[in-house]
NUNU-620129 format. One record per atom (N, C-alpha, C): residue in one letter; x, y, z. Coordinates in steps of 0.2 Angstrom, whole numbers, plus 5000, padded with zeros to 4 digits. Example, Ala and Ser with C-alpha at 12.3 -4.5 7.8 and 13.67 -1.06 7.14 Angstrom:
% residues 2
A506649725039;A506249785039;A506649845039;S506449895035;S506849955036;S506450005039;
***
This chain:
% residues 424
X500449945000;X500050005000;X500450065000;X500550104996;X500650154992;X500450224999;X501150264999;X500850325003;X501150395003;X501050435002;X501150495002;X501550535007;X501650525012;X502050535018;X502950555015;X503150595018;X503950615016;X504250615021;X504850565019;X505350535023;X505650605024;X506150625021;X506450695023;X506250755026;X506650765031;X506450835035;X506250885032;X506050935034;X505851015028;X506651025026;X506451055022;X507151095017;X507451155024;X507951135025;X508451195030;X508351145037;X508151095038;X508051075043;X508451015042;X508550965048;X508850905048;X508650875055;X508750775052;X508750745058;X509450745062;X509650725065;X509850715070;X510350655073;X510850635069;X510950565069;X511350545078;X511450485080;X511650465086;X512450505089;X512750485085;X513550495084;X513650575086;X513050615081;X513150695080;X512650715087;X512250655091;X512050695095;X512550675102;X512750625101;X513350615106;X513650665108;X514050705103;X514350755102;X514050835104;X513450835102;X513150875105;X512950875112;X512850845114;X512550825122;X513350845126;X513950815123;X514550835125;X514750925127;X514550945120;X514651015121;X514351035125;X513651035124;X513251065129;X513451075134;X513551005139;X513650985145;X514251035146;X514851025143;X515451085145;X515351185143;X514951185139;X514551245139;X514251265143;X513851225147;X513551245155;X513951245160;X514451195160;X514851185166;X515351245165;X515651275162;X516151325160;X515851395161;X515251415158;X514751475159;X514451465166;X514251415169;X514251415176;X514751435180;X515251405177;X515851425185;X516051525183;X515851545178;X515851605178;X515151635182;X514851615184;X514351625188;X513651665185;X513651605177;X512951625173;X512551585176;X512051605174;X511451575176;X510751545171;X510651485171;X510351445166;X509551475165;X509051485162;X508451505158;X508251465152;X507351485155;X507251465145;X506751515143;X506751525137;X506251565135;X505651525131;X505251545130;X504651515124;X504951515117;X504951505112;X504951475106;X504651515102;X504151555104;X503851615100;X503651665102;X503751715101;X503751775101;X502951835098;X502651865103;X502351925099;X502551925095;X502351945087;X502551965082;X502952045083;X502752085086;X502852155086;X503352145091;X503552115096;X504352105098;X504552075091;X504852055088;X505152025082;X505152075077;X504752105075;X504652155070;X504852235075;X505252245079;X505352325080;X506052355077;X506252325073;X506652365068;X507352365071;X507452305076;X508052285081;X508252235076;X508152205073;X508352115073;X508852125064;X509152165060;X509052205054;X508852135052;X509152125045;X508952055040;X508652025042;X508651995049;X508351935051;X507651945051;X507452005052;X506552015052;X506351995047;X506652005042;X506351975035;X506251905034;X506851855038;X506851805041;X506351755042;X505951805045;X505451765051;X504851705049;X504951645052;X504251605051;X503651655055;X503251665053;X502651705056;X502151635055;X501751645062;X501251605064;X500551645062;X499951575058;X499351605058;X499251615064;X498651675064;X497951665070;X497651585071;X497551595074;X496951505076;X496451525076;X495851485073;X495251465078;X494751535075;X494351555079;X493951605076;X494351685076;X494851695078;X495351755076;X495551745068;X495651675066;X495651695058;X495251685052;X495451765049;X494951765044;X495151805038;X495451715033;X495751765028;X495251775024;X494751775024;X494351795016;X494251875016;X494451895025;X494351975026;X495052025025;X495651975025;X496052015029;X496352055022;X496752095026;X496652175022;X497652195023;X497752165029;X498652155028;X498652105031;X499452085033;X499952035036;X499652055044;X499552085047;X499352095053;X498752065055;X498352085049;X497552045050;X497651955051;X498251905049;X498251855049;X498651835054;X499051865055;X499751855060;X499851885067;X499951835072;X500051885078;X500451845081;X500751775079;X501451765085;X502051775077;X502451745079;X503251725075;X503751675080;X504151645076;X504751595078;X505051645080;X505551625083;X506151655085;X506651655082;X507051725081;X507551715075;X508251725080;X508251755086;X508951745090;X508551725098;X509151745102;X508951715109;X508951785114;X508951845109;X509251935113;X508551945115;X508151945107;X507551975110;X507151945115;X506951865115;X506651845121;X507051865128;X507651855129;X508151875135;X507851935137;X507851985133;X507752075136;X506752065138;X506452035135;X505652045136;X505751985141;X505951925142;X506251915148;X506451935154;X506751975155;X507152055158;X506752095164;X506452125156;X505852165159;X505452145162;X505052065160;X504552045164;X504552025171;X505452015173;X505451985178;X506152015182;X506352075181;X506752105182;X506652115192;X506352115193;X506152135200;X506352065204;X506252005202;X506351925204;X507251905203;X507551965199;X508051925196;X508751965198;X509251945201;X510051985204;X510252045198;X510352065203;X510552125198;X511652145200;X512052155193;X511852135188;X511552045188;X511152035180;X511151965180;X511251955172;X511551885177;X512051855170;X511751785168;X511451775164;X511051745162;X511351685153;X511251635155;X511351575150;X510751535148;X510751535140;X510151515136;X510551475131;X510151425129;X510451375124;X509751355123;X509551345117;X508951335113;X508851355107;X508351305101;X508251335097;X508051395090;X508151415087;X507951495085;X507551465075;X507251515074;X507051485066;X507251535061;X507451555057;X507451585052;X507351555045;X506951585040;X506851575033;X507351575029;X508051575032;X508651605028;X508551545023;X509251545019;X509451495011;X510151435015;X509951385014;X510251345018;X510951335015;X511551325019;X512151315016;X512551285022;X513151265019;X513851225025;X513651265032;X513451245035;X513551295042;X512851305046;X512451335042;X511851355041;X511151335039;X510751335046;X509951305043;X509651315043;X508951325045;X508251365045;X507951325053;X508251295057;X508151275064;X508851255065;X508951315069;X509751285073;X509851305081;X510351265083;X510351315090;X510951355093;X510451415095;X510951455098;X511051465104;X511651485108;X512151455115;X512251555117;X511851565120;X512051645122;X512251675131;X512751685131;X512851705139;X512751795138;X512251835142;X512051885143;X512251915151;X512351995148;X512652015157;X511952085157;X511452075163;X511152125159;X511052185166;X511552245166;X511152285171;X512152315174;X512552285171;X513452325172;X513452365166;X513552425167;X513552475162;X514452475160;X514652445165;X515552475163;X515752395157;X516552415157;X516552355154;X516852295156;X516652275161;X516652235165;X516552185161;X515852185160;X515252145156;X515652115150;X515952165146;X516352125139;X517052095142;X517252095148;X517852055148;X517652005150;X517051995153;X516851915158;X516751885151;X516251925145;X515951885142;X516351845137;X516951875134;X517551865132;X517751805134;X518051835139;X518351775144;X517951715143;X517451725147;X517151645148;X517051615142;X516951655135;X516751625130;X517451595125;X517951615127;X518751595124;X518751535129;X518551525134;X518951455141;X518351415138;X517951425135;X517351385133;X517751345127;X517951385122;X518151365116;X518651325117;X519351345122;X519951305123;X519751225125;X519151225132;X519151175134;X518751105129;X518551145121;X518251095117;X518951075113;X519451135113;X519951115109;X520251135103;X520051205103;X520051255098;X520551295101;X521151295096;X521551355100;X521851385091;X522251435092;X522351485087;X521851505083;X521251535087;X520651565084;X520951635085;X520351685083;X520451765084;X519651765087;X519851825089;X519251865093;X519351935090;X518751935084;X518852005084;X518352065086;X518652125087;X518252175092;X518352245088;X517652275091;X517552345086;X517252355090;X516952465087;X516252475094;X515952525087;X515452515090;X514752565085;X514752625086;X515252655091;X515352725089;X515852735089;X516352715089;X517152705083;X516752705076;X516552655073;X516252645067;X515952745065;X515252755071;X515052805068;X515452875068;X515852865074;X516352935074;X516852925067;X517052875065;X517452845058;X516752885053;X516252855051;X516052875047;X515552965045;X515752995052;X515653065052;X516353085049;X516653075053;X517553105051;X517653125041;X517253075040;X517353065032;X516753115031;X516253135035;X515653185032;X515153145028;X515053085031;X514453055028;X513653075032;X513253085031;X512653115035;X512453065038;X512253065046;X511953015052;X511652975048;X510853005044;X510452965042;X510752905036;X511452905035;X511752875030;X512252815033;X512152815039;X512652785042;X512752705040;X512252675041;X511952615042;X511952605035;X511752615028;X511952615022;X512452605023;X513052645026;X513952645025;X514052585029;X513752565033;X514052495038;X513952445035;X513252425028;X513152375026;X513652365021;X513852415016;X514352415012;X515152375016;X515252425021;X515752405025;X515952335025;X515352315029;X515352235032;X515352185026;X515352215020;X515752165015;X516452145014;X516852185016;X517452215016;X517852135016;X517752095019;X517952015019;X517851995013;X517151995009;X517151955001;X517451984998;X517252084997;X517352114992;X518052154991;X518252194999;X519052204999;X518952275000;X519452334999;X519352385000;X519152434994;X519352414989;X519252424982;X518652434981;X518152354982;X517552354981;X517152364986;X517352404992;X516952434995;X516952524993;X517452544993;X517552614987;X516852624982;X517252574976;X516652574971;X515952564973;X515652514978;X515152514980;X514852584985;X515352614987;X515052674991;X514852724985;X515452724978;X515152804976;X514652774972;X514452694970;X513952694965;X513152694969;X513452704976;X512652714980;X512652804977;X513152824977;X513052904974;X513252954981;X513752934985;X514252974990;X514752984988;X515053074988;X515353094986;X516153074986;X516453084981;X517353064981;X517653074987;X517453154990;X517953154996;X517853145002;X517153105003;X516953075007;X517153015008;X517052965002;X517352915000;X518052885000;X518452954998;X519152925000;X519452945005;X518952985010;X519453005016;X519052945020;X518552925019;X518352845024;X518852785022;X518952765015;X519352715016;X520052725018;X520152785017;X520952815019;X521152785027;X520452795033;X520452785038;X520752715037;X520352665034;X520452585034;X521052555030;X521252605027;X522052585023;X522652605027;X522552645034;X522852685038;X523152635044;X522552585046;X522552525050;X522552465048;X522552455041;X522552385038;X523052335041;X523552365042;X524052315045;X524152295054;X523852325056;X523852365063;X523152345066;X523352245070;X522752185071;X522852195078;X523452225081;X523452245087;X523052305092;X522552275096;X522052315100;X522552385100;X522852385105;X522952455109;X523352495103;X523752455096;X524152505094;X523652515088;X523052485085;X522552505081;X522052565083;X522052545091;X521552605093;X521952655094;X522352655095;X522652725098;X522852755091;X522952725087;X523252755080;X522452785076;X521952755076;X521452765073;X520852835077;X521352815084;X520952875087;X521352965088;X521852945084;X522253015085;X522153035079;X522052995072;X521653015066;X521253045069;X520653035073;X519853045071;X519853105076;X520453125080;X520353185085;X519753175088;X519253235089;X518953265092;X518053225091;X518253205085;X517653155081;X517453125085;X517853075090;X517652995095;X517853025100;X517553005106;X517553025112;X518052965113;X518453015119;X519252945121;X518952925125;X518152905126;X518052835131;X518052795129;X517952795123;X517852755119;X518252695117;X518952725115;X519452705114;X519952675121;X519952715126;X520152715133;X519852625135;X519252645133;X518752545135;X518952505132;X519052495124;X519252445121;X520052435122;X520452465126;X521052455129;X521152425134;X520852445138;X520552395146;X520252345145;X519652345140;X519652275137;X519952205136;X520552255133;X520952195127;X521652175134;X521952235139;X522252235143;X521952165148;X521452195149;X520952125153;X521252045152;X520752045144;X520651995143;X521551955143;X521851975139;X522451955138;X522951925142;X522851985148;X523051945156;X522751895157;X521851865155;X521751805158;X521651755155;X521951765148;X522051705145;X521951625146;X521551585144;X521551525148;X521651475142;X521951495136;X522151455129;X522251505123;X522351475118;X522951485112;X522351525107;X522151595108;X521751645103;X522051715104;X521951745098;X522251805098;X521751865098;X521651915102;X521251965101;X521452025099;X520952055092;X521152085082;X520552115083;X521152195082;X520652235084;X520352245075;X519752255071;X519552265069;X518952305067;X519352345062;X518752445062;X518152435058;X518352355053;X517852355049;X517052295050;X517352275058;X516952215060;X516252275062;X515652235058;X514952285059;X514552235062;X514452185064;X513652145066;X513252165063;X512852155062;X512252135058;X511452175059;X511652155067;X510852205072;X511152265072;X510552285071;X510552365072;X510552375081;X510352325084;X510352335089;X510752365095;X511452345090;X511952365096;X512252425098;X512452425103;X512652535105;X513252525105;X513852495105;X514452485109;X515052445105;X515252415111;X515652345109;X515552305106;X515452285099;X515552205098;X516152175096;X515952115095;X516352075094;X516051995091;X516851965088;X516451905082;X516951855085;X517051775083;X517451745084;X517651725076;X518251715075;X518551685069;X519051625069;X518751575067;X519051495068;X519351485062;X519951475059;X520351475054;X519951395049;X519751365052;X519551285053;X518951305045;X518451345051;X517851365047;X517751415039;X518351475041;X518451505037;X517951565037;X517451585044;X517051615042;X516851645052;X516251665051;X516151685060;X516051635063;X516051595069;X515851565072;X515551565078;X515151665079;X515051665083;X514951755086;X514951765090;X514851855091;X514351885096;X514651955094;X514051975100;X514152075101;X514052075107;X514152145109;X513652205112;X513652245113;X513352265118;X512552325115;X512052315119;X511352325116;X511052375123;X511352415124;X511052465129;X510152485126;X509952485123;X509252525121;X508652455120;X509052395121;X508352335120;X507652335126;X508252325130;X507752325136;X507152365138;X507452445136;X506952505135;X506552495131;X506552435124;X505852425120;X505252405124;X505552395130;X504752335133;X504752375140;X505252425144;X504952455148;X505052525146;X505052575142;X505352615143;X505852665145;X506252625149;X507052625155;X507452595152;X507952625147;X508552585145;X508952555150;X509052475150;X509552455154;X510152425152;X510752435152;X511452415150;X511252345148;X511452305144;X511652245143;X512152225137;X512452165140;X512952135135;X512952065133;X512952035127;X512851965126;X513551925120;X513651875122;X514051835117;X513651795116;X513551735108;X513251715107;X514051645102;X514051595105;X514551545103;X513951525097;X514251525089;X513751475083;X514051395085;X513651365088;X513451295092;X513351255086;X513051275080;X513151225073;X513751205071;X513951275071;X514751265067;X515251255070;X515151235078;X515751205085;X515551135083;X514851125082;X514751055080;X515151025074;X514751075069;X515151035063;X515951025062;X516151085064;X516851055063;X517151015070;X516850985076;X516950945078;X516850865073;X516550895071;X516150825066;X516650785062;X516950845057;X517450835053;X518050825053;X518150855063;X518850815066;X518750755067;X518350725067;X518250645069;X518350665078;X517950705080;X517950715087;X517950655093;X518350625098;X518150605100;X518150635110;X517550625110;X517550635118;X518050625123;X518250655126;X518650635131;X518450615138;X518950555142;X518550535145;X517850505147;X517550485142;X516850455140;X517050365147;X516350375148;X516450305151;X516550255147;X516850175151;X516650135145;X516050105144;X515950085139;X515450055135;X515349985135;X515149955138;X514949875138;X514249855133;X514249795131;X513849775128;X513349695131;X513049705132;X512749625134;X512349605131;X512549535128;X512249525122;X511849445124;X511449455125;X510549395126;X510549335121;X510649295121;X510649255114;X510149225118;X509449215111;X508649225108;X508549155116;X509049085115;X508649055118;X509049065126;X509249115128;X509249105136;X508749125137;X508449075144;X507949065149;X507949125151;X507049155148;X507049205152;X506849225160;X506749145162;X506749165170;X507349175172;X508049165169;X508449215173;X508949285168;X508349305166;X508449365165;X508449415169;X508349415174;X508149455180;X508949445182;X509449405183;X510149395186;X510549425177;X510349455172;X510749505166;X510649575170;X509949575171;X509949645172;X510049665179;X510149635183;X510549635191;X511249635191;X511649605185;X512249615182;X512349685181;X512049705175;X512049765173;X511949835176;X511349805184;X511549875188;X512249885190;X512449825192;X512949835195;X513449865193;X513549855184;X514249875182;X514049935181;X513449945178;X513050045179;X513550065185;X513450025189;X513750065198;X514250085197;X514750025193;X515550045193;X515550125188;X515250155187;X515450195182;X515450195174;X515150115173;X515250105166;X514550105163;X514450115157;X513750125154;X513750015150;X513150005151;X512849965147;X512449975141;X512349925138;X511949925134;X511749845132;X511149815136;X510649745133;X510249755128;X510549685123;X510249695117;X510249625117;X509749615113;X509749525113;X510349525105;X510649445105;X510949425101;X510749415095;X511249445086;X510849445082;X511249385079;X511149345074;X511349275070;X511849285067;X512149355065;X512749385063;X513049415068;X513249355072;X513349415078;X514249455077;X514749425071;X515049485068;X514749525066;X514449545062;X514149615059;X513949655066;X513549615070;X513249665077;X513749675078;X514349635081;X514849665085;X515149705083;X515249715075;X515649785072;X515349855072;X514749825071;X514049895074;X514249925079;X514149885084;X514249905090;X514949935093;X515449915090;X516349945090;X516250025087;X515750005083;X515850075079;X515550115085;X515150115088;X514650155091;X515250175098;X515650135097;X515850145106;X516050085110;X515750025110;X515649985114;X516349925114;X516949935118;X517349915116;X517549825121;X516949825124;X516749755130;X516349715127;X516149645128;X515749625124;X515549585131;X514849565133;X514749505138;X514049475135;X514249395134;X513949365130;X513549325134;X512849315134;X512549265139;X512049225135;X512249165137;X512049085133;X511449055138;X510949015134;X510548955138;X511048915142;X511548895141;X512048845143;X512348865148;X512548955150;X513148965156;X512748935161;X513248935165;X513448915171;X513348965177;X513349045173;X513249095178;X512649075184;
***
């Protein structure tokens, strides 16, 4: 009988095989253990979101992203509806910021202040699927929300480099920028406010396209020549110049009176911080042309760079103005966000093995042992549970090579075999 039912998951999604979730339960587990002893604290939030938290003009590209939820039930009425709003009143979630901050708000009075907060869950985006990247994945975010200084960006750093090192990642970069460096940078050149954010978009190609082709991309938006080449002159001035204190300090005596020298003064304390607590092998690169994506952020950000990948692996930085969308009383916050896909996958393609792992026993039932003394297998099996070791009872297959290669493969490097005939 013939059926219509589709074996494969939606397009951008995926199953979930044993081996890749091994690995992922692995992480996990040292992802909490690690941002715990930093003294975060674990959270969940719901899966979906009001639509108008998700749509306030915080999220940039990702809005567009969004799986948006029908109305149910007698709220929908498409023969009537007149826009998008007439049909739609939840959405998926596309990061772990916004529900955090509407989180925040609601329960800010219940919750230490500052409070540092750890989220690990799901998110969805309508994005185009590729190497790294799905349309359900999950995202790994530690938030500090309520230290205004930057305190906030050295913890998050930190914990998020001792996280990296302990999976075994080392000669990574961390790279760090702020959004009013960026915009004192793009005044200095005489581009108008309202134009800013155009110029960041351009910018933030700078990695496919180069400096060249961020020039020609700037004057073909139709921004003047001396505009144009006193901006990239900034970025041809520090191009070579990966080092925090001797990038800022050089880029802030160009920009004079432009950027306020707190600005610069913080991303030095920063990188002086960090650097003293180094706990593994990454380098922190100071970079003028690193933009993030949300428009959200006020401040510091920052991205992770894993040479392995070729690509970000991860980021964050600072969103003073979120919180004020849901009360509004701006309250400082700061977040790093590990990409938990792409720690996966290239664990994957090291051939990762966990360290440490218990060992793995196998007991193997053959069909005709007496199942009255079945009960003395599995009184075996608590026991050796007790030692430490994990089990696994499986009654015996016909091949019992092929099973036993199976089962090698998986881990299981013990074999106890029990017959009608022992003597046990």
């Amino acid at each position: 009988m013939g059926t219509n039912l589709k074996k494969k998951p939606v397009n951008g999604m995926k199953d979930i095989m044993p081996r890749e979730m091994e690995i992922r339960d692995y992480v996990t587990g040292v992802i909490k253990e690690t941002y715990r002893s930093f003294g975060f604290t674990p959270i969940e939030t719901p899966c979906m979101e009001d639509i108008a938290n998700l749509t306030n003009k915080q999220g940039g590209d990702n809005e567009k992203l969004i799986f948006k939820i029908l109305k149910r039930g007698e709220k929908l009425h498409l023969d009537t509806a007149a826009e998008e709003s007439d049909v739609v009143d939840y959405g998926m979630r596309y990061d772990l910021t916004v529900p955090l901050s509407r989180f925040y708000a609601n329960h800010a009075n219940d919750l230490p202040q500052p409070f540092k907060a750890l989220q690990i869950g799901s998110v969805w985006r309508a994005d185009r699927p590729q190497r790294g990247r799905y349309r359900q994945f999950t995202q790994c975010d530690i938030d500090i929300i309520g230290e205004a200084t930057n305190l906030a960006e050295i913890e998050l750093i930190s914990a998020t480099t001792t996280c990296l090192g302990r999976l075994g990642f080392a000669g990574f970069e961390i790279r760090i920028n702020e959004r009013r460096l960026l915009k004192a940078m793009a005044a200095y050149a005489g581009f108008a406010e309202d134009a800013y954010e155009d110029v960041f978009i351009t910018l933030d190609k700078m990695d496919k396209i180069g400096l060249c082709g961020v020039r020609s991309e700037l004057l073909e938006h139709g921004y003047g020549d001396a505009a144009v080449d006193k901006y990239v002159g900034l970025f041809s001035a520090v191009a070579e110049e990966k080092d925090v204190l001797a990038g800022v300090r050089k880029i802030a005596e160009m920009l004079g009176d432009a950027l306020d020298g707190e600005v610069a003064d913080s991303l030095c304390e920063i990188a002086d911080a960090v650097n003293a607590a180094k706990s593994c092998d990454f380098t922190l690169v100071f970079d003028p042309t690193l933009v993030r994506g949300m428009s959200y952020y006020t401040g510091t950000i920052f991205e992770i760079a894993i040479p392995e990948f070729g690509g970000s692996c991860g980021g964050g930085g600072r969103y003073d103005g979120m919180v004020g969308k849901f009360t509004g009383s701006d309250v400082p916050a700061c977040g790093f966000s590990i990409g938990f896909e792409r720690i996966i996958l290239l664990l994957l393609e090291q051939d990762y093995n966990i360290p440490e792992s218990k060992e793995k026993i196998a007991f193997l039932i053959d069909k005709k042992f007496p199942k009255e003394r079945l009960a003395e297998v599995f009184a075996q099996a608590k026991s050796t549970r007790e030692e430490g070791k994990q089990v696994l009872v499986v009654r015996m297959n016909k091949n019992k090579k092929f099973q036993k290669e199976q089962l090698e493969a998986q881990g299981y490097a013990a074999f106890c075999e029990f017959f009608a005939d022992d003597n046990r």
